[in-house]
Structure formats: C-alpha cells, structure tokens
N, C-alpha and C positions, 0 to 999 in steps of 0.2 A: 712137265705140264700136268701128267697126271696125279704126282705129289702134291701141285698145288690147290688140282681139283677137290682132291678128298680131303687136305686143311682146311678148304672153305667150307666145305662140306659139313664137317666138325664143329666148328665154331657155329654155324650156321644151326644148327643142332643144339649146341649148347645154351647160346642164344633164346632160343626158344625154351628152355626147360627154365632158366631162371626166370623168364616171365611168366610163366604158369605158375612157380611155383610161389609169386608176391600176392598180397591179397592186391584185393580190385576198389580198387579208391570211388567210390562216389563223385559224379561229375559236380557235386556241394560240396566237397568236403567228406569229413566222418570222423571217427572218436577209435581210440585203438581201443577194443572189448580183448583183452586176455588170448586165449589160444583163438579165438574166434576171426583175430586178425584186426581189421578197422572195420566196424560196423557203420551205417546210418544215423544222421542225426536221432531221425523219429526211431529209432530201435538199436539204442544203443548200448545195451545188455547183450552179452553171452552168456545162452544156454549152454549151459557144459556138457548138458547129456545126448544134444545132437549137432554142438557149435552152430549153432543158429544162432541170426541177432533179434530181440526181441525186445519189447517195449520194458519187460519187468520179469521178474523171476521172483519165488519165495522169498529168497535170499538177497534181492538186491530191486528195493521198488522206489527206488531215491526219485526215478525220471517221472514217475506215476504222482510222487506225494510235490513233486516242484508244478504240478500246475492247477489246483491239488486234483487228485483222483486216487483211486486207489488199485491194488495189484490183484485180477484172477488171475489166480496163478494156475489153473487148471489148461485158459486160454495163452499165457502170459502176456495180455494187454491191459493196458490202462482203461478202467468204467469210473461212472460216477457212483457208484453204489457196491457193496456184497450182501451188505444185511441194514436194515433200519436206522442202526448207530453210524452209518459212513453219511447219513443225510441231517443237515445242521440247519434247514431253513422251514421257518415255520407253514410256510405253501407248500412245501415240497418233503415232509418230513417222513413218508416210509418209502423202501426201495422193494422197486418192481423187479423182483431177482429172475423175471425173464427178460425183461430186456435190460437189468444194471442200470436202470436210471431213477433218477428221485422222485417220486410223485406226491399226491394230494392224500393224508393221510386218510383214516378208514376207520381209526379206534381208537380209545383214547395210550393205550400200548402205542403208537406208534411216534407219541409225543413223548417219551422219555429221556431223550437225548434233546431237549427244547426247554433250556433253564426257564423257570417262571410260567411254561404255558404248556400245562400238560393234560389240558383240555384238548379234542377234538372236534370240532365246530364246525362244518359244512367244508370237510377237506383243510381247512387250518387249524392248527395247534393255536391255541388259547388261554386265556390265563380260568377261563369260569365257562359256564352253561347255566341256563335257567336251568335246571335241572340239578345240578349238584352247585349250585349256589350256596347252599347251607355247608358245603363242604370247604366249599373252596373260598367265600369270601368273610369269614368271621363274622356272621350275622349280618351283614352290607346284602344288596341287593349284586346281583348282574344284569347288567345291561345288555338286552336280545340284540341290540345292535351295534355294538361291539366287543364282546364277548367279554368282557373287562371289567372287573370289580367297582363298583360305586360306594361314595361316602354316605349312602343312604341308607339307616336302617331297616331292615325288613319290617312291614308293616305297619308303619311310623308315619304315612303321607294320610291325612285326609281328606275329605269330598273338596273338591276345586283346588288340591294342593298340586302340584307340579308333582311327574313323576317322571321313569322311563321303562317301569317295568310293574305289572300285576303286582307280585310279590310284593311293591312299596307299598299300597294302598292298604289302609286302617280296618274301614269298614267293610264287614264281609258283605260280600256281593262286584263290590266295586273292581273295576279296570282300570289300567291306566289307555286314557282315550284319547287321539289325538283331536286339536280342534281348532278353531279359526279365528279371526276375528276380520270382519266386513272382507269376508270371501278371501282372505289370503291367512296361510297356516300359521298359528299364533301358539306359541313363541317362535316354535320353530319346527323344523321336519321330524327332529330328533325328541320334544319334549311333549312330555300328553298332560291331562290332569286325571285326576280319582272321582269319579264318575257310578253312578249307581246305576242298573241295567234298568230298563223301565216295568222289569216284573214285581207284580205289588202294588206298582202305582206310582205315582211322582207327588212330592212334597215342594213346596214354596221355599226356598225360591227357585229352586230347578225345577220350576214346571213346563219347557219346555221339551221336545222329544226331538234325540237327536239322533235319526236312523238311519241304518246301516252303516254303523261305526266301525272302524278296525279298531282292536289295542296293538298297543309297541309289544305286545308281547305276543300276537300274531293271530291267526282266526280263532275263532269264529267272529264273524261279523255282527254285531246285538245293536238294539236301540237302546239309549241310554238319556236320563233325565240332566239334562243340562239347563243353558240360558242362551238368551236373544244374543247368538254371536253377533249380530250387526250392531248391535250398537255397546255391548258391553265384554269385557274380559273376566275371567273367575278371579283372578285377585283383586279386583275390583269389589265383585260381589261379596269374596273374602272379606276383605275390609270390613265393609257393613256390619259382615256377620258376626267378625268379632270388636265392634266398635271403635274401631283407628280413630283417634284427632288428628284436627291438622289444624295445629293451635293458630296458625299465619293465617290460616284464611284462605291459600293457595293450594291449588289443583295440582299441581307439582308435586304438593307434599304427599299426596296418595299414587298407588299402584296407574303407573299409567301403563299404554293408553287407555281410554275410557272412563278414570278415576275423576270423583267431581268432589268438590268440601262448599259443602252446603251447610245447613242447617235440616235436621230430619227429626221433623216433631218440632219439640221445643228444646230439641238441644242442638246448641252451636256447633260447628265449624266441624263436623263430622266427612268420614269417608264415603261417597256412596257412588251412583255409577247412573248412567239414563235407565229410561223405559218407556214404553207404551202402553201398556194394561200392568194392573196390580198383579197379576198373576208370577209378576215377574219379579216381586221385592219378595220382602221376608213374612214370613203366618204371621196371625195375628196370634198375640198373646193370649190373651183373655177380653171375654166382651166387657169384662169391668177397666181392661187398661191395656185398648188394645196397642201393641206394638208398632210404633210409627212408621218403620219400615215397612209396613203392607200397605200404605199409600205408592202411589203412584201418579204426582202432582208437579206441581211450578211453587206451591208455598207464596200462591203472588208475587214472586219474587222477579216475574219475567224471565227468569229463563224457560230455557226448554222442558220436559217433564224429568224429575228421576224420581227414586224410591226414598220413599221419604217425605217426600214435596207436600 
C-alpha cells in the first residue's frame, strides 16, 4: 500500500510539471510567436529580449502595417503616427509625436507627404493660398474659398466682371464684392463682382453705394460703388457698357435675369437693363452728343423705365 501511495505520488507530481511547463493558450485562441510560446491575437510578436508578446518590434511590424499603423518600437505598440510622413490625409497631415496621432497641420512643412497640396490653409493641406498664389498657380488666381487654383488670370476681371478673389480684379482699387440681386445672393454664395471702393467718389453708372460690403477675399468690410440690385444685375449693366445686340429682338438674348433689348437712343435692339433715376445708366458723353444710355425712360414705348429709354 505504501508502494502504491508514493507512485501516485510521482505521477501526480509529474503531472503537474508538464502543465507548467506548456505555454497557456488564450481562452480566443493565439498565434505560436517563436521561443515566446503562443502569444495573443492583439500581441502577437515575440520580443526576444524579455519573451514578451507584443504588438510589434523593430524587426517584425507586419501586425502594425496590416491595419495600417505603424511600429514605436521604443513602446513596441502599434500608433497612428512617429513623425509627419506616417500621416497621408490632407486634415490630418502632421503627427502630434505626444500623443502618436495625426492631426490638423501647422505649416506649410507638414504638407510634404500630400501629393498636389502642399499648401497649409486653416489646418488643411492645400493645393494654393492667396498669398503664394503667384507661386503656386502659374499666374491663375486662388480661390479664398477653396484653396484651389482657378482658370482665371490674375488681374484680368473688370468693374462688374465675375470674380472670386481680389487678386482677379483689373482696376486698382477694386475687390471682388459679393452682391445681390432683389435681396437674394446673385450668382451665388461663392461668386462676387470687381467693384470699386467708394473713395474718390462714384462714377455713372455705379453710382449707387453699397455699404458695409465683405470681399471673398475676407475683411475689411468697405463701401463700394455699385447698382440698384433690385432691379438690375452687373452683366446686364455690362452689356450696355460694352454694347451687346440682340439682333432677335428678345430679352433672352441678353444677360439675364434683369437683361432687357430695347432700343437705347436711336439704336435698335440693344442690351440694356431697368432703372428709376438716370443716375443709374451710363455718363453722358459729351453735351454735343450726349450718350443715350444716361436716359432713364420708357422711349414711349410702354414699357417700364430702363437706361436708354
């Protein structure tokens, strides 16, 4: 009996030394890591120099770049960041190397790894800035509100022309203004016109004042000599200025909305747009032959008043 005690004994003994000596499986599963034994899914590298399982190691950051991320190997876990080149997204393009993660860049250095947009712009990498516009768009303008090159020559837009940024505007003084037409934003949120400030004075036919204007290309806020948004649009007025036909005889065929083909003076089937006071059409030429566009009539013709009439 007592022979048989001390065999159980033994075995019992035995027993126990081979299960200490198996590695310890994960109640998930696990990955066999080398002398480490089977590590864990989420850490399943062996560090060789203390058999620990860890996420990644100098030498082995496979588990790091499969979601993607990358290896401190100092820590040996997987971050989204080490340095500025580990971050690929234009919002997110420099890394905050205190806490390893991507952030909103700072400079325009932090866009160098952002093919095409190595501007910085209000924390996003960009392709331009009004400010290095000359650099970065081959003479084109950038647009302040989206940081992105335009097919529009610098300095090329003038008074009533469509713009989206200062820089387009011809004549010195001018902005690009955003403006209206019968109290809603004409053309649109994104487009202004080239506008002259009202220092000096205002000229026919932008003799009205339009104050406390923004440009798209940001403050300061100025008055600026524009026209009777209520009843007309600057391509309208354009028209006149530069004497559009509109051989048909139809209103269609000029800048609409606002665009009218009348008769202005004694010449037929012209561009022209309404008004209420002449102040609003075009100078007069000369008192020997003044310019018929500084009326502001019907031509008896029954309609309503425009420039020209």
């Amino acid at each position: 009996m007592m022979r048989l005690a001390f065999f159980l004994a033994v075995l019992t003994l035995a027993a126990g030394c081979v299960l200490e000596d198996k590695p310890i499986i994960p109640d998930d599963g696990g990955i066999e890591a080398g002398p480490c034994g089977v590590c864990a899914f989420e850490t399943p590298v062996c560090n060789v120099d203390d058999l620990q399982c860890v996420e990644c190691t100098a030498e082995d950051d496979g588990f790091c770049a499969g979601k993607p991320l990358v290896c401190k190997t100092d820590t040996f876990e997987c971050v989204e960041c080490i340095a500025s080149s580990d971050c690929n997204d234009a919002d997110a393009a420099r890394c905050d190397t205190d806490l390893n993660e991507c952030d909103a860049c700072q400079g325009d250095g932090d866009c160098t790894g952002i093919a095409g947009l190595l501007r910085c712009g209000e924390g996003v990498c960009v392709e331009c800035t009004p400010d290095t516009e000359t650099d970065d768009c081959g003479g084109k303008s950038c647009d302040p509100a989206t940081f992105a090159c335009t097919a529009t020559v610098l300095a090329s837009r003038e008074t009533c022309q469509t713009c989206v940024s200062d820089s387009e505007c011809k004549e010195a003084g001018n902005r690009c203004v955003a403006m209206t037409y019968q109290g809603a934003p004409y053309p649109d949120m994104q487009t202004g016109f080239c506008l002259k400030t009202t220092e000096g004075g205002c000229e026919r036919p932008f003799a009205i004042t339009l104050a406390d204007r923004a440009s798209l290309s940001g403050p300061p806020t100025a008055s600026y000599c524009g026209i009777n948004e209520t009843l007309a649009t600057c391509p309208a007025v354009k028209a006149l200025l530069d004497d559009v036909q509109c051989t048909g005889g139809m209103a269609s065929e000029c800048p609409q909305p606002s665009g009218l083909c009348e008769q202005v003076g004694d010449l037929q089937n012209r561009c022209t747009y309404p008004c209420d006071v002449a102040q609003q059409c075009l100078p007069i030429g000369n008192p020997d032959n003044p310019n018929p566009g500084s009326t502001c009539g019907s031509s008896g013709s029954g309609s309503d008043d425009y420039c020209g009439g």
